[in-house]
VEXLUM-175780 format. One line per field, with one value per atom (N, C-alpha, C, O): residue number from 1; atom name; x, y, z. Coordinates in steps of 0.001 Angstrom, whole numbers, plus 500000, padded with zeros to 6 digits. Atoms other than C-alpha are relative to their C-alpha. Layout:
REM residues N
i = (NUM:...)
at = (CA:...)
u = (X:...)
v = (Y:...)
w = (Z:...)
This chain:
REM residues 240
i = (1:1:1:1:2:2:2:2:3:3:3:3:4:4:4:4:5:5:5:5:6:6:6:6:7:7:7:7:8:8:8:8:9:9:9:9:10:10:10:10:11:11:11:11:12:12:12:12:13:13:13:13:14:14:14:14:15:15:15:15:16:16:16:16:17:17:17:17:18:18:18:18:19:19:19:19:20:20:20:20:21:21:21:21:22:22:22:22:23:23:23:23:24:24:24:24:25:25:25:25:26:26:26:26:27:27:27:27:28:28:28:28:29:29:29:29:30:30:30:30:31:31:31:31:32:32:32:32:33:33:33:33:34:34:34:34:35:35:35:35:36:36:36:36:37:37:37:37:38:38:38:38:39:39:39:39:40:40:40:40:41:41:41:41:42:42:42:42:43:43:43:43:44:44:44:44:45:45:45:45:46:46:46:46:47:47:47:47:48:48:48:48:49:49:49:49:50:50:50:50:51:51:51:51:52:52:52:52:53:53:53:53:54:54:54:54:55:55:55:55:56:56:56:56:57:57:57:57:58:58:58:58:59:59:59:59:60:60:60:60:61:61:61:61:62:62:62:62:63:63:63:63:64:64:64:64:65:65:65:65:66:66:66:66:67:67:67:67:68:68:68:68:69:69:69:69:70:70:70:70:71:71:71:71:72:72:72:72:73:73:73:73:74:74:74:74:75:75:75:75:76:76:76:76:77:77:77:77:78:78:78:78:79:79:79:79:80:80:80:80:81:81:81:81:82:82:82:82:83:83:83:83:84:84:84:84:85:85:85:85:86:86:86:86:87:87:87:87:88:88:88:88:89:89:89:89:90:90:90:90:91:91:91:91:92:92:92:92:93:93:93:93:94:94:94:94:95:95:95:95:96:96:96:96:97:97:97:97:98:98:98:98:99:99:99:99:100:100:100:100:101:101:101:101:102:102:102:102:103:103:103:103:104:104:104:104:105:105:105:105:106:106:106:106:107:107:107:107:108:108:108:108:109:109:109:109:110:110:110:110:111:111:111:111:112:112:112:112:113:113:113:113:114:114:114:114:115:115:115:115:116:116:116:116:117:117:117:117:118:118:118:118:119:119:119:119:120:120:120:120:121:121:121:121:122:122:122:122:123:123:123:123:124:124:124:124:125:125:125:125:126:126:126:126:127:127:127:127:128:128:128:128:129:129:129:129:130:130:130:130:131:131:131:131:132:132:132:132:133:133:133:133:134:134:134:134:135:135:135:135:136:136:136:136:137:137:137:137:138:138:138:138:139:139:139:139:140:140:140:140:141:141:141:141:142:142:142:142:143:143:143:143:144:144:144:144:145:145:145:145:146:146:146:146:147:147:147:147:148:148:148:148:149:149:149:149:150:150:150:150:151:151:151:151:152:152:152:152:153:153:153:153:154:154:154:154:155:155:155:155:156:156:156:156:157:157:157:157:158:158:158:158:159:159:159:159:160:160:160:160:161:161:161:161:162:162:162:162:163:163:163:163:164:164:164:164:165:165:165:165:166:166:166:166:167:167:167:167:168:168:168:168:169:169:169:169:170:170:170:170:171:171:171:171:172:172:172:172:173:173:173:173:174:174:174:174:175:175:175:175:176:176:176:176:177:177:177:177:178:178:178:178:179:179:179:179:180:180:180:180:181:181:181:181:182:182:182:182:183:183:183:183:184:184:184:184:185:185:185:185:186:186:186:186:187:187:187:187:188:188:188:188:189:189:189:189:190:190:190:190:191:191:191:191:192:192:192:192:193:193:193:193:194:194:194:194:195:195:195:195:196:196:196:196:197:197:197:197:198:198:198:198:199:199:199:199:200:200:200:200:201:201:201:201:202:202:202:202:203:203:203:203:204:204:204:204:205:205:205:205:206:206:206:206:207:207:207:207:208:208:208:208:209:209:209:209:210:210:210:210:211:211:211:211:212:212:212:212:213:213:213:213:214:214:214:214:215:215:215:215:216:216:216:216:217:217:217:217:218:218:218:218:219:219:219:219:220:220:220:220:221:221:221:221:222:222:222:222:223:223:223:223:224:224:224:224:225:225:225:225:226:226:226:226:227:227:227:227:228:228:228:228:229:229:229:229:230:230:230:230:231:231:231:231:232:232:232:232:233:233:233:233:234:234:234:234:235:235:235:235:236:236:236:236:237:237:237:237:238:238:238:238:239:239:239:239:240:240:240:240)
at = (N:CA:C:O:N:CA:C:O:N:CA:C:O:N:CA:C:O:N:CA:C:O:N:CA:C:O:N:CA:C:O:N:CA:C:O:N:CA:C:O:N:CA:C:O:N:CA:C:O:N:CA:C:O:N:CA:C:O:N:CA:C:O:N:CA:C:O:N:CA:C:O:N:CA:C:O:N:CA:C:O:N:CA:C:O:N:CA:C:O:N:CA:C:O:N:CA:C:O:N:CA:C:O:N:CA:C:O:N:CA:C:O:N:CA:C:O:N:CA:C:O:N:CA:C:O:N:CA:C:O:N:CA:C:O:N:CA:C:O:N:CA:C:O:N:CA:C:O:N:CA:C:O:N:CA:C:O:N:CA:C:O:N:CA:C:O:N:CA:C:O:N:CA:C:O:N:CA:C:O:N:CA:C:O:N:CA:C:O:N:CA:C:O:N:CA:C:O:N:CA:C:O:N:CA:C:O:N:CA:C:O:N:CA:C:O:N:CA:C:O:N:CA:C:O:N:CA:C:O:N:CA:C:O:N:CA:C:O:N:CA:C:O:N:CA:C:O:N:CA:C:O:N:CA:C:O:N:CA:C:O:N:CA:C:O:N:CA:C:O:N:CA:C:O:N:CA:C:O:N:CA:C:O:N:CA:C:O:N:CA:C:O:N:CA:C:O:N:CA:C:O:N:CA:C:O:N:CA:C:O:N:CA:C:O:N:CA:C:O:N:CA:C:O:N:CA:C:O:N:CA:C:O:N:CA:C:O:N:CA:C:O:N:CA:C:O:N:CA:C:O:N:CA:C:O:N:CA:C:O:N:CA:C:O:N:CA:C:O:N:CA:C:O:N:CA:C:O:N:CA:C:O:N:CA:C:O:N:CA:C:O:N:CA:C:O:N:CA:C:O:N:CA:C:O:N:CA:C:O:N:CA:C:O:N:CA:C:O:N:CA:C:O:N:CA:C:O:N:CA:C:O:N:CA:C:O:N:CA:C:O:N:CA:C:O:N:CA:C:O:N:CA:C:O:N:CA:C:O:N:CA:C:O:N:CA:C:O:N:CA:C:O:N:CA:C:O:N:CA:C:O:N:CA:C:O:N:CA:C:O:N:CA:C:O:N:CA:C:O:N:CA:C:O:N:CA:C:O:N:CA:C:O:N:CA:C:O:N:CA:C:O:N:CA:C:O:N:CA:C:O:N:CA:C:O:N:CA:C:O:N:CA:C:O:N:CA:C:O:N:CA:C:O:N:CA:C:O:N:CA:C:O:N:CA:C:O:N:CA:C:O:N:CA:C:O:N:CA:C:O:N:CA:C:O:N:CA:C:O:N:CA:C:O:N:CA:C:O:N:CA:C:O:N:CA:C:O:N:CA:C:O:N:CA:C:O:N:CA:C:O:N:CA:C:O:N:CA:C:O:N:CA:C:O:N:CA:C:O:N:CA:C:O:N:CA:C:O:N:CA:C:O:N:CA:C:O:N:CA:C:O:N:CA:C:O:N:CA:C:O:N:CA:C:O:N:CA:C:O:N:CA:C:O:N:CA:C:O:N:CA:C:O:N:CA:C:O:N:CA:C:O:N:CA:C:O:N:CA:C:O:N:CA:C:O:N:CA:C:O:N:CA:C:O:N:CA:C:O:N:CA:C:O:N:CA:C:O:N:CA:C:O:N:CA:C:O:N:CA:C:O:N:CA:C:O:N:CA:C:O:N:CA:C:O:N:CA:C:O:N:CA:C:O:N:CA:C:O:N:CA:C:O:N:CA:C:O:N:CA:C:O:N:CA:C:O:N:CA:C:O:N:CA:C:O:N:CA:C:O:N:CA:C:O:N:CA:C:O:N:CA:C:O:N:CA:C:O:N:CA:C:O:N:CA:C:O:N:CA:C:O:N:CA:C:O:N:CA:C:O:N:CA:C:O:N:CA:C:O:N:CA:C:O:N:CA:C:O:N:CA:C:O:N:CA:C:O:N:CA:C:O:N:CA:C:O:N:CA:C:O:N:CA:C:O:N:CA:C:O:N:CA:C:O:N:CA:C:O:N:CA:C:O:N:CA:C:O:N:CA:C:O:N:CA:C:O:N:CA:C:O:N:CA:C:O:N:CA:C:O:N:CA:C:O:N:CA:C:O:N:CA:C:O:N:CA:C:O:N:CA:C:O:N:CA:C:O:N:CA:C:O:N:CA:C:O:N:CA:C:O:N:CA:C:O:N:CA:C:O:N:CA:C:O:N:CA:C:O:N:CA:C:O:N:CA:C:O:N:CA:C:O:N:CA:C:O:N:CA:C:O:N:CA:C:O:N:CA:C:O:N:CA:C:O:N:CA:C:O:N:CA:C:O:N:CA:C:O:N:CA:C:O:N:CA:C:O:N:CA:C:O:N:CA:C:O:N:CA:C:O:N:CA:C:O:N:CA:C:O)
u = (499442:487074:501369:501628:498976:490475:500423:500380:499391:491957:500590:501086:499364:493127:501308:502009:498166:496784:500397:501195:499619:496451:500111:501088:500174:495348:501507:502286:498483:498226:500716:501516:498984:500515:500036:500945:500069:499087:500463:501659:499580:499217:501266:501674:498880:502810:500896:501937:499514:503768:499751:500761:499913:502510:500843:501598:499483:503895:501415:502148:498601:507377:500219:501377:499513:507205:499883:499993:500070:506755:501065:501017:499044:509652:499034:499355:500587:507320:499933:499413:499670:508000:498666:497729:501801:505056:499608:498437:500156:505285:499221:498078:500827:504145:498967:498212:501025:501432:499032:497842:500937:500089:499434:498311:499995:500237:498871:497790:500683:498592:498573:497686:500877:496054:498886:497731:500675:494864:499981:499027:500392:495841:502148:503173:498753:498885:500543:500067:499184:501635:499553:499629:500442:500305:498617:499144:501365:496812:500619:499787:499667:498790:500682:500193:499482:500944:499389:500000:500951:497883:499580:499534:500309:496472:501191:500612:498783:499719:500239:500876:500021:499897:499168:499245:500977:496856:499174:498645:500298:495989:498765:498400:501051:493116:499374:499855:500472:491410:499727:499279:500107:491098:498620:498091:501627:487321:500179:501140:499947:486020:500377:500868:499424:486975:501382:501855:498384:490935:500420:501579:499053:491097:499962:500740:499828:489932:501179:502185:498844:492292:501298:502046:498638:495183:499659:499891:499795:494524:500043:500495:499657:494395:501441:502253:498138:497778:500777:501728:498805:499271:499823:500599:500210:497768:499377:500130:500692:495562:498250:497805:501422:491875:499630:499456:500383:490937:499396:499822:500638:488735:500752:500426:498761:491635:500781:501200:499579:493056:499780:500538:500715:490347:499467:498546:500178:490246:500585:501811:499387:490824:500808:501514:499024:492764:501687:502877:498444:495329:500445:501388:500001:495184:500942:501403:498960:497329:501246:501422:498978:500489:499507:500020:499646:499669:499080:499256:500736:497193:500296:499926:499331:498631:501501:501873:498573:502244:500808:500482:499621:504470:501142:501363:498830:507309:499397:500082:500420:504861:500290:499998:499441:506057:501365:502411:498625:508796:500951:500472:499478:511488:501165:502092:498694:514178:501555:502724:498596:516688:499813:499242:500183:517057:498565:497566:501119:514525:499191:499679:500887:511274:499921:499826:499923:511322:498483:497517:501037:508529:498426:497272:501334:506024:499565:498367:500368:506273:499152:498179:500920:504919:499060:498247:501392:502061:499793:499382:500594:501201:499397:498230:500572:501032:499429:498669:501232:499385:498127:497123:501365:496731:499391:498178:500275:496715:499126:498065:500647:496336:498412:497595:500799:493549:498639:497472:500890:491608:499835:498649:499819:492487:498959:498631:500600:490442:498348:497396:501617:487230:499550:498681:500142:487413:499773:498763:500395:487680:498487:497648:501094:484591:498868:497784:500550:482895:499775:498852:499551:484125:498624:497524:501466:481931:498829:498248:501021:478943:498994:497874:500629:478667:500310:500320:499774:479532:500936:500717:499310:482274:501451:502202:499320:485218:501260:500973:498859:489313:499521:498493:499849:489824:501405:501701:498219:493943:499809:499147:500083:494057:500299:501274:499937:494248:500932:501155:498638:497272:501507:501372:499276:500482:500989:501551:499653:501764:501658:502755:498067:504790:500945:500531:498952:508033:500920:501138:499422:510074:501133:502145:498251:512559:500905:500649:498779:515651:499928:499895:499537:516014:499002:497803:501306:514057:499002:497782:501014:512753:499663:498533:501005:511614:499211:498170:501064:509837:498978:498213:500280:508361:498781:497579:500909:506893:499220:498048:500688:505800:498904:497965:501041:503839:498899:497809:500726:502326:499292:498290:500492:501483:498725:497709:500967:499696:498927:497894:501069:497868:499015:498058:501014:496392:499085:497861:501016:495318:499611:498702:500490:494184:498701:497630:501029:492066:499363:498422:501102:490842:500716:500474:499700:492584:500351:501092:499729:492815:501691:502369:498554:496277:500111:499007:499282:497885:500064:499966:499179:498915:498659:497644:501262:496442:500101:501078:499564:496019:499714:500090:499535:495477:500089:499179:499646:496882:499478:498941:500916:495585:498585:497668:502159:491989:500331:499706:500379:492742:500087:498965:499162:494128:498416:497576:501396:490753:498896:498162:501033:488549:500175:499167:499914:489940:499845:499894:499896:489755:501032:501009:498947:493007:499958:499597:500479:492908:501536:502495:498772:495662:500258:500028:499578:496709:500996:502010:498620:499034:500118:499463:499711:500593:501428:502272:498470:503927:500244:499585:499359:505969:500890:501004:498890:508516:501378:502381:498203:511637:499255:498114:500101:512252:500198:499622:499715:513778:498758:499037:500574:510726:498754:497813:501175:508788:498419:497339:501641:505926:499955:500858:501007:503836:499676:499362:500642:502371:499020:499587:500804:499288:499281:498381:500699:497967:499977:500965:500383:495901:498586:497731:500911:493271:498612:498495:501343:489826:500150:499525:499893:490985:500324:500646:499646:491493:501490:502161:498347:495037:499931:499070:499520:496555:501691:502771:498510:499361:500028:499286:499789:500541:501171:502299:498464:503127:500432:499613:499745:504809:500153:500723:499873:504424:500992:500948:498588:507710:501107:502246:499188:509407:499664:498662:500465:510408:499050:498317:500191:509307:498455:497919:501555:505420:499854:498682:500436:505704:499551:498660:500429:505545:499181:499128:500682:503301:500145:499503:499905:504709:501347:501701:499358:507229:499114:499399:501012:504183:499863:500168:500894:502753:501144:500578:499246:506341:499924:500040:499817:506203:498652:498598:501455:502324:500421:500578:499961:502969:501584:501893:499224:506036:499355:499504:501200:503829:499390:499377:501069:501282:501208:500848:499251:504321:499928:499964:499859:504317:498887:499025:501204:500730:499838:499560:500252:500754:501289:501182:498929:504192:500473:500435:499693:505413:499367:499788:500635:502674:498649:497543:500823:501018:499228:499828:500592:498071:499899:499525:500025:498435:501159:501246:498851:501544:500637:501411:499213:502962:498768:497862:500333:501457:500137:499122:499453:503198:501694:502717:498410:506194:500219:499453:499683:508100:500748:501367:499414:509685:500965:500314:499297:512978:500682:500741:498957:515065:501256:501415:498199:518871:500020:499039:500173:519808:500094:499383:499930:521042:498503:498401:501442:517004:499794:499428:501092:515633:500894:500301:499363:518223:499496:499698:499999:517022:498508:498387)
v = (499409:473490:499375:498172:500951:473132:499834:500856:501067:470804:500859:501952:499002:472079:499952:500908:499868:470991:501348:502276:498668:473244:501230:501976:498580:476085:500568:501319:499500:475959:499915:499996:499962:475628:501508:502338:498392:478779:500626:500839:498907:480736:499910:500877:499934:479442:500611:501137:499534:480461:501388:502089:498844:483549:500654:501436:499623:484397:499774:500745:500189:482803:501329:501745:499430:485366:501449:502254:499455:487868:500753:501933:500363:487264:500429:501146:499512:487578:498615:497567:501007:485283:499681:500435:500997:482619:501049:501430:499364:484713:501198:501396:498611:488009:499882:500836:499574:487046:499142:499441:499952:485241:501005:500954:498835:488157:500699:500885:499051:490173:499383:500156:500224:487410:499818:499399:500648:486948:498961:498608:501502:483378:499793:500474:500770:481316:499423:498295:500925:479919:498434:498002:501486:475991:500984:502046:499878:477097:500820:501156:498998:479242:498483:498057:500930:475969:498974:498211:500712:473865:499926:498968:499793:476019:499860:499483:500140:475880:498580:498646:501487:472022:499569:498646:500399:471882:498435:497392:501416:469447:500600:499945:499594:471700:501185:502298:498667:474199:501380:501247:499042:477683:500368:500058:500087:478811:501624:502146:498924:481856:501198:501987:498989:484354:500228:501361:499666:483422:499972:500225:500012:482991:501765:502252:498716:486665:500548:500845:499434:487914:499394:499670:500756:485701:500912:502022:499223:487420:501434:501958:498306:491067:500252:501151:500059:490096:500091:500871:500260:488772:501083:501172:498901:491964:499032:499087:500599:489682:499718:499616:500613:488727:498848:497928:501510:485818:499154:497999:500710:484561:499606:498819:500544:484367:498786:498069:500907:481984:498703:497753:501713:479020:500223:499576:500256:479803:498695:498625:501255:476434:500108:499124:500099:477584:500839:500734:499522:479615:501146:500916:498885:483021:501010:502011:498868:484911:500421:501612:499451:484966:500854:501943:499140:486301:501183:502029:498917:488625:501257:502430:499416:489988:499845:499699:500396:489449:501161:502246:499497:491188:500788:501992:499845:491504:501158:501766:499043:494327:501035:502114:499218:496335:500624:500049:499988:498235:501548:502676:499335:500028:500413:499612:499375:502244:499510:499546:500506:500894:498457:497559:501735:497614:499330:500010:501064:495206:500936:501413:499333:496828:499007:497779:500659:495849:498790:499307:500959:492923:500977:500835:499324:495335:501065:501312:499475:497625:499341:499944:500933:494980:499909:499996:500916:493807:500940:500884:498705:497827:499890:500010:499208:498298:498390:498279:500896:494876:499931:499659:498998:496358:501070:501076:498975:499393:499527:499912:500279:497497:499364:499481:501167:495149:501517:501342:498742:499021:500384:500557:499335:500272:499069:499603:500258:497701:500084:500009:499597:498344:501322:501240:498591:502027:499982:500451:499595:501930:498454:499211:500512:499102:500786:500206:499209:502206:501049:501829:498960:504453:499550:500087:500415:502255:500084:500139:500416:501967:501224:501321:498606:505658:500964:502193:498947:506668:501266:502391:499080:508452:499901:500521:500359:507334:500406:501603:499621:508116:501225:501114:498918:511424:500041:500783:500116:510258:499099:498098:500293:509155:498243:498258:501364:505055:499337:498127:500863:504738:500737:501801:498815:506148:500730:500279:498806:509343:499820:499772:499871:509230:501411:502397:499266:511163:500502:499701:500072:512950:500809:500900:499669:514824:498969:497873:500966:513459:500697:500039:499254:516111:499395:499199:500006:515346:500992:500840:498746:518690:500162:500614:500167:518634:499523:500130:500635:515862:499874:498919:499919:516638:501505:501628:498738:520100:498902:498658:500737:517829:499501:500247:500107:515817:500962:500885:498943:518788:500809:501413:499674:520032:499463:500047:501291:516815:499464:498857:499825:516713:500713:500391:499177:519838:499958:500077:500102:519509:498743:498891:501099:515782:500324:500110:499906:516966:501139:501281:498416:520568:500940:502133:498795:522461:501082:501262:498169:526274:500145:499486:499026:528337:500256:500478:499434:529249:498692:497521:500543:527676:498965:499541:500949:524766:500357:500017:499714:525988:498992:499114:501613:522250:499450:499304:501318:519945:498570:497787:501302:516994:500441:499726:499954:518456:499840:498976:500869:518069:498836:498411:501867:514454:499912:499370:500740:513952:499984:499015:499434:515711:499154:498933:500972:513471:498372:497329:501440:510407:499154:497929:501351:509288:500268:501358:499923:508532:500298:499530:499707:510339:499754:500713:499784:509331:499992:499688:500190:509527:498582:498065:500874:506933:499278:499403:500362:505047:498967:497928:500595:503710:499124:499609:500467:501099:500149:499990:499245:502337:501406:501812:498567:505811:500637:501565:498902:506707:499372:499124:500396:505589:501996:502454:498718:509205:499469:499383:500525:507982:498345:497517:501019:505308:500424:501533:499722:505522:498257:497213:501325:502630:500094:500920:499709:501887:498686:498229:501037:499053:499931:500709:499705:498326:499888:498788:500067:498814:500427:499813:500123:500246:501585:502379:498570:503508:500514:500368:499193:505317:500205:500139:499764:505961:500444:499858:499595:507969:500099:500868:500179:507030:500675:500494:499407:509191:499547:498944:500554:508285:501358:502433:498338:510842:499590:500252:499946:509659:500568:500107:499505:511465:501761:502473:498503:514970:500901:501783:499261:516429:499597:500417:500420:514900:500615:500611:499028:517113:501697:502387:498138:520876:499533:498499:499333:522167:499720:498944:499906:522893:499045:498806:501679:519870:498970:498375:501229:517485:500287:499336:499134:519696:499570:499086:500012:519303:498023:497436:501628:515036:499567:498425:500295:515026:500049:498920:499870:516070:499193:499225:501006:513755:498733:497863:501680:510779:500078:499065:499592:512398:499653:498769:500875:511700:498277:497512:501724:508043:499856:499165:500388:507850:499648:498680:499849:509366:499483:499559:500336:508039:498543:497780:501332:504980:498735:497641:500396:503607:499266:498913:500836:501987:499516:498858:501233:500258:498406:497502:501381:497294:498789:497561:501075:496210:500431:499530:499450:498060:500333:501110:499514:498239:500945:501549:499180:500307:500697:500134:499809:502468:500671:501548:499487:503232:500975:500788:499084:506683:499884:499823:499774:506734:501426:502255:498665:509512:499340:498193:499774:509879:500539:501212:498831:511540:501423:502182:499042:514341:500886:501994:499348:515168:500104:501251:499955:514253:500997:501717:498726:516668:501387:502406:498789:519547:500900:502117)
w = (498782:500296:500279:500252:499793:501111:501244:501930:498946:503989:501099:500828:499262:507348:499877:500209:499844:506863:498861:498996:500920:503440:500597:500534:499065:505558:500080:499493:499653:507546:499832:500765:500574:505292:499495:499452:500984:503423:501292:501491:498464:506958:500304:500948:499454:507449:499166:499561:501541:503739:500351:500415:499608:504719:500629:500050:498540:507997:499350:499539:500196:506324:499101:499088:501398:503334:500315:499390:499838:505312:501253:501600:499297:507761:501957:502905:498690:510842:501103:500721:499484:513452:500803:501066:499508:515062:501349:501373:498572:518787:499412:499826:500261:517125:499322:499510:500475:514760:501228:501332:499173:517652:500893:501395:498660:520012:499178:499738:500573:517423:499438:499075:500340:516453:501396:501319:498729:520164:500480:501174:500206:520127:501140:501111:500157:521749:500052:500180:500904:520864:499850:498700:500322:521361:499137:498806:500837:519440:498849:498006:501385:516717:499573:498527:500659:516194:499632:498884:500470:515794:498969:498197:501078:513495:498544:497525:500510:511435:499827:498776:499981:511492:499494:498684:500867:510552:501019:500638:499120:513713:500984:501960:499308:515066:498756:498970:500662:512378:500524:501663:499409:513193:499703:498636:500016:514070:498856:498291:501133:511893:500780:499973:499083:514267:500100:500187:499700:514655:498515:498184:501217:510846:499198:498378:500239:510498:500846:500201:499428:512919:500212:501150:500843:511356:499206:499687:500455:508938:499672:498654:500317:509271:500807:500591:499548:511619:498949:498907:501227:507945:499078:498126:500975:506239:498878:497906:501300:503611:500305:501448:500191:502971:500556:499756:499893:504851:499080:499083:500608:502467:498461:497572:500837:500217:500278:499370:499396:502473:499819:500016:499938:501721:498368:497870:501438:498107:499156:499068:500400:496377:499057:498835:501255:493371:500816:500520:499224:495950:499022:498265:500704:494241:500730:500182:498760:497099:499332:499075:500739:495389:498682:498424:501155:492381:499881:499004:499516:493476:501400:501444:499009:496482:500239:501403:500154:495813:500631:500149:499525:497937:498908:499042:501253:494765:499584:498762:500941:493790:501142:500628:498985:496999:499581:499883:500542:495292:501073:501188:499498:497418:499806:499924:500831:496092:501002:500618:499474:498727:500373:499754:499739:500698:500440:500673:499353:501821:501321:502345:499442:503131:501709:501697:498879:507060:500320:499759:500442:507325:500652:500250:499101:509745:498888:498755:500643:507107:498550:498099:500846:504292:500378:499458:499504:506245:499801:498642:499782:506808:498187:497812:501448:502842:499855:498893:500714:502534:500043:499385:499074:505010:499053:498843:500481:502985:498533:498042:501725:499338:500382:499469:500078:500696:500513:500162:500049:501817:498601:498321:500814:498576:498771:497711:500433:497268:500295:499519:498893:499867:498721:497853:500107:498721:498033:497509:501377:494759:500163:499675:499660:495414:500621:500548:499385:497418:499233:499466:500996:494433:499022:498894:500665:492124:500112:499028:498835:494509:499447:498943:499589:494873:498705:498769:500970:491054:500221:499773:499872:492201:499421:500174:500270:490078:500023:500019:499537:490595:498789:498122:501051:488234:499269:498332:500708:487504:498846:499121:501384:483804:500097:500848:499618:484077:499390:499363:500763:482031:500864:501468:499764:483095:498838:497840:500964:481546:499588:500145:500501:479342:500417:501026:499530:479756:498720:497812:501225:477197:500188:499492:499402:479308:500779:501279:499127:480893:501238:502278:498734:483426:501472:501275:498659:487081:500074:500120:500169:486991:499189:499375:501295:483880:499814:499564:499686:484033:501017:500887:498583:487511:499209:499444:500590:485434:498956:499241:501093:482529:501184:501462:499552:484903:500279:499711:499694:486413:498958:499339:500662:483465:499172:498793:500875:481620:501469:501187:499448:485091:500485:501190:499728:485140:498456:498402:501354:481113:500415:499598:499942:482176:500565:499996:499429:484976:500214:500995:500659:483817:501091:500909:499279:486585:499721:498755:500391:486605:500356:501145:499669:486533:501093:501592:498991:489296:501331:500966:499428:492505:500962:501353:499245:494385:501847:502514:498722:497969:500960:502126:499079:499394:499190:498375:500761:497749:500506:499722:499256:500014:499703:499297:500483:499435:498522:497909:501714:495674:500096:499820:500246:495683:500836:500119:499371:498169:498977:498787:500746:495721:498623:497951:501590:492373:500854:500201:499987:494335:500683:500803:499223:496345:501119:501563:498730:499477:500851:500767:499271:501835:501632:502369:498611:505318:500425:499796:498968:508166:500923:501828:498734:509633:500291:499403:499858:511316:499330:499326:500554:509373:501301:502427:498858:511449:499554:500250:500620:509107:500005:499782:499496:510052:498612:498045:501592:506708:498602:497429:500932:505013:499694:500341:500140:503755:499738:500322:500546:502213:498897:498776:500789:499838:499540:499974:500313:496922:499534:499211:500757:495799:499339:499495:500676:493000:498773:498199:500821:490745:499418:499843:500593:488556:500988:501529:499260:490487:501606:502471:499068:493346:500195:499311:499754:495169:500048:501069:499869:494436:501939:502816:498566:497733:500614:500535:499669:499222:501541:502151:499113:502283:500853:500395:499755:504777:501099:501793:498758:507472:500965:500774:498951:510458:500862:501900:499438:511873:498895:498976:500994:508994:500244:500175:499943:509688:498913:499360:501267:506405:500016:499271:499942:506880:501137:501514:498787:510053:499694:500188:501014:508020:499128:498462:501009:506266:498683:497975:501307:503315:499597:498443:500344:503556:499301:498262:500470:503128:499063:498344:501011:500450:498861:497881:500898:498246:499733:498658:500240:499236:499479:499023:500518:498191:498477:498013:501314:494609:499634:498443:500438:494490:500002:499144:499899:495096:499196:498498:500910:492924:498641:497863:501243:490104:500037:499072:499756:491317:499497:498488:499966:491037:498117:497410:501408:487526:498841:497617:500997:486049:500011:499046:499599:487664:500310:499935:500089:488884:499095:499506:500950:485835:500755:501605:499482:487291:499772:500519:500679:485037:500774:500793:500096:486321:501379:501704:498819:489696:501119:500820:498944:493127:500845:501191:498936:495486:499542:499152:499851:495413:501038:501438:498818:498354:499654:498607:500003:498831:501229:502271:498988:501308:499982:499074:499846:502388:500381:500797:498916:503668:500861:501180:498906:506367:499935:500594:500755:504578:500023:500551:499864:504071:500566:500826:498705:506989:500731:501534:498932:508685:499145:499806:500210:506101:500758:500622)
């Protein structure tokens, strides 16, 4: 078992790497500020109650926390959060750390209930250059992957439910963030949108950013080696 100063070192390592400052994960753990800096010092231990809600504040596993070999980094590593522009805002990290640490509940629920993902477990090569080309290629190598019929899918979120990934709505705290995609070995795929993004507001907006994720899922997303990829927009989009 390791030591309370370790603790709170891990919890401060956390909280530092996540750029979230001591006032807010107390607010959010129910705790404050003298009893969050305790725990953090390591000069009062935190009971089992504030170390769960430390941690679903830091987005991680508590019981990761008092693991003696200190598995957090390289298992939950934030570096696997990949975002096509700058630095993901820190509220938004914790959200997809929240999300990965479900994504492991759910393919654990997948197992359980013999119900396994239906997306091919490698990801699919590429042999055009063009975007649209490759965007049909996918589409193509995932309807021969997963037996689908010709013609046009009239929900696309009920397919992605029906093979296995799990789709929700929710806020993002960057506006120009569209969506998430997640994805690792033993765990439930997952596409995430943000409903502060015009284009997750239509219909058939969502419907065009679903099957772009659905490329993430199936191209980029290797499970072996990539967690998450973030999708942004410009303004340019979000005004179309």
């Amino acid at each position: 078992m390791i030591t309370p100063i370790q603790l709170g070192e891990r919890l401060t390592a956390q909280r530092t790497r996540l750029r979230l400052d001591a006032k807010w994960v107390a607010e959010k753990s129910g705790l404050d500020a003298e009893r969050l800096q305790q725990i953090e010092s390591g000069t009062r231990p935190p009971t089992v109650s504030e170390l769960w809600r430390m941690g679903a504040a830091l987005g991680i596993d508590p019981a990761l926390l008092l693991d003696q070999e200190e598995r957090i980094d390289r298992v939950r590593s934030t570096a696997r959060f990949l975002s096509a522009a700058e630095a993901l805002d820190p509220l938004d990290v914790r959200l997809l750390r929240v999300a990965a640490e479900l994504s492991r509940v759910g393919g654990w629920l997948q197992e359980q209930l013999d119900r396994p993902c239906l997306l091919p477990g490698t990801a699919t090569p590429l042999t055009g250059t063009h975007p649209g080309e490759q965007g049909y290629q996918l589409g193509r190598s995932a309807r021969d992957t997963l037996r689908l019929p010709d013609g046009p899918i009239p929900s696309v979120s009920g397919w992605l439910k029906d093979s296995g990934v799990h789709v929700c709505l929710l806020p993002f705290a960057s506006p120009g963030i569209i969506a998430a995609s997640l994805r690792e070995p033993g765990a439930t795929p997952m596409i995430l949108l943000n409903q502060k993004a015009h284009r997750n507001q239509r219909s058939r907006a969502r419907r065009s950013v679903l099957a772009h994720e659905l490329c993430h899922l199936l191209h980029d997303l290797e499970p072996a080696h990539t967690l998450a990829m973030v999708t942004r927009s410009n303004a340019r989009e979000e005004d179309q």
